[in-house]
Residue, then its C-alpha position, 0 to 999 in steps of 0.5 A: x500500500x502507498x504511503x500517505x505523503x505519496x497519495x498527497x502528492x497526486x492529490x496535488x498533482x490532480x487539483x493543479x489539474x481540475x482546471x479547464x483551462x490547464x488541460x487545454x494548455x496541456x493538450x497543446x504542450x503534447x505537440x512540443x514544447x512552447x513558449x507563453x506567447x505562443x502558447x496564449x495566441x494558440x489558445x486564443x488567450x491573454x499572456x498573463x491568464x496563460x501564465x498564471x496557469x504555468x505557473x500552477x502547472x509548473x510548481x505541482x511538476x507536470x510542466x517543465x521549464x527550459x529557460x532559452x535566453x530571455x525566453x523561457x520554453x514550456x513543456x510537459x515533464x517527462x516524468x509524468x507524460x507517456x504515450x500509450x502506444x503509438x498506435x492507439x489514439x490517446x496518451x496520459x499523465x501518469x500521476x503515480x496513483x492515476x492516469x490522466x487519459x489526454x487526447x493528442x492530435x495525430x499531428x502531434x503524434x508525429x512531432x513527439x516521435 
């Protein structure tokens, strides 16, 4: 049986993830990494509004941070994304004690691979 910390810190992991908004940045960070200004004309969204969801994202450890200059690039950390298989139609986070089932465009599909 898990231990209490470790269910903590999926609990963490999900509530930074009950978030609409999070998920459809997410959905986009699968087809590689971005940077906040592209991230937030892709969503069709303000800057500020994208980046505070980063940030929740970033500090519960499913997004990663690569600084590139004075730009800072976006990506979902490797720890916790995995693709299914490719020849299935999905992907998921793997939170520990769950999986978070994502759609990923097959688009997207052929950048990862």
């Amino acid at each position: 049986m898990k231990k209490p910390e470790e269910f903590q810190w999926c609990a963490e992991r999900l509530k930074a993830l009950a978030d609409p908004e999070r998920l459809r940045i997410l959905t986009v960070l699968l087809a590689g990494p971005r940077h906040v200004s592209a991230l937030a004309d892709e969503l069709d969204d303000a800057i500020v509004k994208v980046s505070h969801h980063l940030g929740v994202l970033r500090h519960s450890g499913i997004v990663r941070t690569t600084k590139h200059g004075r730009h800072v690039e976006y990506a979902v950390s490797p720890d916790v994304f995995a693709v299914a298989n490719i020849s299935e139609e999905g992907s998921y986070l793997d939170l520990g004690c769950c999986r978070l089932e994502l759609p990923i465009e097959k688009d997207a599909r052929r950048k990862r691979n």
